[in-house]
N, C-alpha and C positions, 0 to 999 in steps of 0.2 A: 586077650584083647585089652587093648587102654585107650579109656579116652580121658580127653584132654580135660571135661569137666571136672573130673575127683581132681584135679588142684584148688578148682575155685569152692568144692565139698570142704575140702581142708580147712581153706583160710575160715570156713564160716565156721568150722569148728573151736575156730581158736578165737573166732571175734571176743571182744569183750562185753561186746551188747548186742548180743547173739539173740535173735527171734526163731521163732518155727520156721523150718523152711518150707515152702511150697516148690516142688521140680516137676515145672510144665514139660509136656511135649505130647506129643500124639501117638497112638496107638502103635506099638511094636519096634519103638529106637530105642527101647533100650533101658528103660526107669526102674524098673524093679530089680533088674541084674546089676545095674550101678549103686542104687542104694544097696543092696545087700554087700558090694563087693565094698566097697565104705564102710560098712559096720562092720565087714571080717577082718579089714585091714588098718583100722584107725580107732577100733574100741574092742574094749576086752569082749563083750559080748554083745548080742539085738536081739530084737524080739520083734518079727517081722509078722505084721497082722493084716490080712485082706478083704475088704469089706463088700467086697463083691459074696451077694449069697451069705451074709453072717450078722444075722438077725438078733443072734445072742450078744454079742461082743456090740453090735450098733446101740442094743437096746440103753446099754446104762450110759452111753449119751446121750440121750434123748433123755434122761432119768433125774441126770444129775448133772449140773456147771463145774462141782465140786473136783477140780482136777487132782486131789488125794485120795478122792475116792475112786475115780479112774482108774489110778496105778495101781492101787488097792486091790482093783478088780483085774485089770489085765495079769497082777503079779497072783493071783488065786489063780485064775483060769488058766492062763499058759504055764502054772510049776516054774517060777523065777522071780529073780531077784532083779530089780530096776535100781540102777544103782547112779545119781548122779554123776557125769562127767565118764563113765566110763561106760553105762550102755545108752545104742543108740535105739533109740523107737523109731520103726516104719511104718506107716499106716499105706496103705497103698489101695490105690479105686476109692478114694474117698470121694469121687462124686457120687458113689451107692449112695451115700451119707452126708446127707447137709449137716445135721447138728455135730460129727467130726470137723467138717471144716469150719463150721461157727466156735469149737472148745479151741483151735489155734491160739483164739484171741484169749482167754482164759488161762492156758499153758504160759502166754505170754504174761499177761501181766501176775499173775497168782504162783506161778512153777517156774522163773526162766532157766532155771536149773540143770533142767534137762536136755537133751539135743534129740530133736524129734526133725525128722524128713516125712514130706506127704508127697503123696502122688495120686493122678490120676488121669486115665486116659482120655475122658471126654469133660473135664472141669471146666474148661473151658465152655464148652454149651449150656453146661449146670449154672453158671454162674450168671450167664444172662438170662437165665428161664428162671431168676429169682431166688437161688441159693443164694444167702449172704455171704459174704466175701469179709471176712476180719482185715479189714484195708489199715493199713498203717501198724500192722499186728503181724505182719510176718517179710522173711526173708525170701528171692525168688531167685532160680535160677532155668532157663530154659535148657532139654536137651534136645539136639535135633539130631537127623542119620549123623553117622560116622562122616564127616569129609575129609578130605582125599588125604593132608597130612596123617589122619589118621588110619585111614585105609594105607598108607605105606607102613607103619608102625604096625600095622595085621598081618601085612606080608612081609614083615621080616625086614626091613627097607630103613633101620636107625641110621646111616649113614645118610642116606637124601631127603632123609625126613630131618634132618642137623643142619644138611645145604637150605634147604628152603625156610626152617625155622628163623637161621639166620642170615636169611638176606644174603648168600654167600650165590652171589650173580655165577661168579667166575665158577665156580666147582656145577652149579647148576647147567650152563652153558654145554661144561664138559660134557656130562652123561645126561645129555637133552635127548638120547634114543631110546636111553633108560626112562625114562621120565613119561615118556611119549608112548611108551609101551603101556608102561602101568595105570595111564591114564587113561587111556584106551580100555582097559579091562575094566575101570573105576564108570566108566561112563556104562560102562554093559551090568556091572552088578548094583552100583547105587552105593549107596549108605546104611540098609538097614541091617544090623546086626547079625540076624539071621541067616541074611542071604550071603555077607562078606564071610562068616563063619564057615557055611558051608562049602563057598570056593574055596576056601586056604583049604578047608581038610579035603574035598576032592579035585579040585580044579578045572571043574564042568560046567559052563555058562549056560549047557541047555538043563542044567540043575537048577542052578540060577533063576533062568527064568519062572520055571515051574513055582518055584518059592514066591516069585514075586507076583506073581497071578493067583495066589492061593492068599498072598496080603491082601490086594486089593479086592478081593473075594469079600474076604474079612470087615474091608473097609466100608465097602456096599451094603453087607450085613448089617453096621451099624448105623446105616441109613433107615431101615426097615424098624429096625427097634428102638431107635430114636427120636422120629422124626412123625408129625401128624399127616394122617393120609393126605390131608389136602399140600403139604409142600412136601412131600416125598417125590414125585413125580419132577418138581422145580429142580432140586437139588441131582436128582440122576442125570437130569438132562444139561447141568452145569457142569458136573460132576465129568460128565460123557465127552463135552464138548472140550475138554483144554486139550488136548494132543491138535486140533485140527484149527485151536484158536491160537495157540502157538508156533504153528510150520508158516503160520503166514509171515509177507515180509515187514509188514508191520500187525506187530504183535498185543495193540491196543486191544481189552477185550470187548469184543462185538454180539450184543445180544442179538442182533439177529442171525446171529449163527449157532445161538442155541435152538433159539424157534421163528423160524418166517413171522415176523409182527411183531418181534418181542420189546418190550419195552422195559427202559432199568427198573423203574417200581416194581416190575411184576417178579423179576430175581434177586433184586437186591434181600431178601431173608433168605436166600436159599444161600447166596455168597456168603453170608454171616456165619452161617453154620457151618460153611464148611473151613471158614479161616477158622472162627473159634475151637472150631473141631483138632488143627492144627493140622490137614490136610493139603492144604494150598497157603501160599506167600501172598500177598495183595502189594503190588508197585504202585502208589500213586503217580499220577504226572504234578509235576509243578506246573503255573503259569508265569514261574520267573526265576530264571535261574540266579536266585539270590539267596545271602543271609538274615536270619534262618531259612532253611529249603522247609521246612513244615509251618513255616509263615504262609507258604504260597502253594499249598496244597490244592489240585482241583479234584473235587470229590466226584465227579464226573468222568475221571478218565483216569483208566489204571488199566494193568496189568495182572494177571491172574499168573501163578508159576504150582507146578505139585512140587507135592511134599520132598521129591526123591528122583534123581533123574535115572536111574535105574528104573523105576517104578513108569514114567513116562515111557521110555524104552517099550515096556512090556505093554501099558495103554494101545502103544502105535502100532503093535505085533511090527515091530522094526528087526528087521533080523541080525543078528546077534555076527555071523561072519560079514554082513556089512559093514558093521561098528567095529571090527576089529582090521578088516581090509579095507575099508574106506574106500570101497566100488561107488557106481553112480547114485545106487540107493541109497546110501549113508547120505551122499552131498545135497541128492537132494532135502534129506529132514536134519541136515547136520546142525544149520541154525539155531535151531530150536531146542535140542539137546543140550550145545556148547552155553546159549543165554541161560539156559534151564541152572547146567553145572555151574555157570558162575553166580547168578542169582543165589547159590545154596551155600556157595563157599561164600560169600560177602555175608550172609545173616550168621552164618555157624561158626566161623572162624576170624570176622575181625568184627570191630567195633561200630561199624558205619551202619545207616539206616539206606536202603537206595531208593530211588527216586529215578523219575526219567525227565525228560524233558524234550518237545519237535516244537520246531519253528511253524512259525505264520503258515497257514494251509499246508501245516507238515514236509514241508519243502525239506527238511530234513531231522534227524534224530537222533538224543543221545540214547546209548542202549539202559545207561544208568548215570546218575549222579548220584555224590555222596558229599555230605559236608567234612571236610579235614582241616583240622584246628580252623582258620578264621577263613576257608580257602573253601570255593564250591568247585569240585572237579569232575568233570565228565570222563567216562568210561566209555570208548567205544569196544565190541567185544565180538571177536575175528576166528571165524573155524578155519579156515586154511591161512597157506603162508601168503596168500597174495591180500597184500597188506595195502593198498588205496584207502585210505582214513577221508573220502570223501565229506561226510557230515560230520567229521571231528575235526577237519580243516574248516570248514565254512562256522565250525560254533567256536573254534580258537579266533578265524578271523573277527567274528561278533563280537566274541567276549572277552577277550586278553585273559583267561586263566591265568595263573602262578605254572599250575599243573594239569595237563593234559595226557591222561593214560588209555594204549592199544594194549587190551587182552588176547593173545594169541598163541597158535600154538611156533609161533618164532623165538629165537632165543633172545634174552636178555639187550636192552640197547635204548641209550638215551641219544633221540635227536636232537637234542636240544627244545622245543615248541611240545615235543612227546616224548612219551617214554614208553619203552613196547615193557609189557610185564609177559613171561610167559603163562601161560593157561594154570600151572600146576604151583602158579606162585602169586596168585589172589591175597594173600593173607599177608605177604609184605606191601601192600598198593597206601 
């Protein structure tokens, strides 16, 4: 398997003012098999240490600042040689260990010598429960599931995974049944590593699913050992509610469809932890589709998306030969799915932040906006071919865009006012 991150692993390898790196993401895409396959392919040797359960090796951070006594110590205890520039250090689960993630900054300014990667699957909730954070002290890169360029590249797919890299309209256009096929599978298995793994090697999506209800098994688990009795309960029941807060047609998230009464104060810590957690995406709405779009953020009104539209899939027990035959079942929770895949391809595989934005008493709605160079552009984003761009007509007529982009599963086509992008080519918009 390859993902796209190990190029941007590279370049931080070779910076010249290289820091620790810290590689966010959330439980089960992927972090510990990426950093190890980096250290087997990019340094002579690693020395891969997990701080989960390892009380011995945590203990002489807690002991010592001294980052040569460290190496000192890791090179006694593991039988190795740590050798600048050519081995890489992995510490992984370093939220077990706040004083790990406090020596970063140590490493940094006392050792930058070395090339150290950390990880860890709930850092993120560590770090607002009061683990310090060496800010200005380290390197960051996010991993999240595999998306879909990359799930072509698992199946074998370097040819159309070439066409959509590069913007090659025409060749994408051609084998738009190919494209439509394997998208189709891509929406049924997700992103997560595991689950893409085991379809290439057996090619069974009721495998598939099984895997993916045994993640979010996992995922709920780390609710229970995470989280204080009194907001356990908050967080299952946000946690519960995004498949049912997402098939709606406007997909604003609504507290009282978590709980009859519910009021934002009462979930807003439960939402925290589970974005931090890196579980869910958060969409803010704007209240002006202007530059900057995070000038005009309303904290008030957002969007909730999971981790993994696979993962949603499995949430919705949506069945698996509707997704792939696109019977009435599918249409009706197609929505949700298609804003879900694209929502995951826009964070994982381009540059943009999204944002939404609905007019005056919602009278209508972008599915997404993104800021592009000096240019704010609405996304509308279309599960079938019947392409009526109703609310992207009425925010073109309002707002004169530069650019105005339809996501869909239609082929390639500039009308001049839009431009239809197909579904499986988010990452050239």
């Amino acid at each position: 398997m390859k993902r796209l991150l190990l190029e941007k692993l590279v370049e931080w390898k070779e910076k010249k003012h290289r820091k620790p790196l810290i590689l966010w993401g959330a439980r089960q895409v992927g972090k510990t098999w990426l950093m190890k396959e980096f250290g087997s392919s990019y340094f002579s040797n690693s020395v891969y240490i997990s701080f989960y359960n390892n009380s011995r090796l945590s203990s002489i951070f807690k002991e010592d600042a001294d980052v040569k006594k460290i190496i000192n110590f890791i090179e006694v205890n593991r039988h190795v040689t740590i050798t600048p520039g050519e081995t890489l250090l992995i510490f992984d689960e370093i939220q077990e260990s706040p004083e790990v993630v406090e020596s970063l900054k140590y490493f940094c300014e006392d050792a930058p010598e070395y090339h150290i990667v950390a990880a860890g699957s709930l850092l993120g909730v560590s770090i607002h429960e009061g683990c310090s954070f060496p800010v200005g002290k380290v390197d960051e890169l996010r991993l999240f599931p595999m998306n879909f360029r990359e799930f072509l590249l698992a199946m074998g797919e370097d040819r159309l995974f070439e066409y959509v890299s590069n913007s090659d309209y025409e060749k994408v256009n051609e084998f738009s049944s190919l494209y439509r096929d394997l998208f189709k599978k891509y929406v049924c298995t997700g992103g997560m590593p595991e689950v893409v793994s085991r379809f290439i090697e057996n090619y069974d999506l009721n495998e598939a699913r099984e895997l993916q209800l045994s993640i979010l098994s996992q995922f709920e688990g780390d609710f229970g050992k995470h989280v204080s009795a009194n907001e356990l309960p908050r967080i299952r029941m946000t946690w519960q509610s995004l498949p049912m807060q997402l098939a709606k047609e406007n997909k604003k998230f609504f507290f009282g469809q978590v709980k009859e009464g519910a009021r934002q104060k009462d979930f807003e810590k439960a939402i925290q932890w589970l974005v931090d957690a890196g579980l869910v995406y958060k969409v803010n709405k704007v209240k002006k589709p202007a530059m900057p779009l995070k000038s005009y953020i309303d904290f008030s009104s957002y969007k909730l998306f999971l981790i993994d539209v696979g993962l949603l899939g499995a949430m919705s027990e949506l069945d698996i030969e509707s997704v792939i035959q696109g019977n009435d079942i599918f249409v009706e929770f197609k929505g949700a799915l298609i804003e879900q895949y694209v929502l995951e391809q826009l964070v994982s595989d381009t540059k943009y932040t999204p944002y939404y934005y609905s007019g005056e008493k919602s009278t209508y709605e972008t599915d997404f906006l993104i800021q592009k160079s000096k240019d704010v552009v609405p996304i509308e984003v279309k599960a079938e071919t019947n392409l009526k761009s109703k609310s992207l007509r009425v925010y073109h007529d309002k707002f004169s865009p530069e650019l105005a982009l339809r996501i869909s599963s239609s082929d390639y086509i500039d009308q001049g006012w839009m431009k239809n992008i197909p579904l499986w080519c988010v990452v050239t918009i």
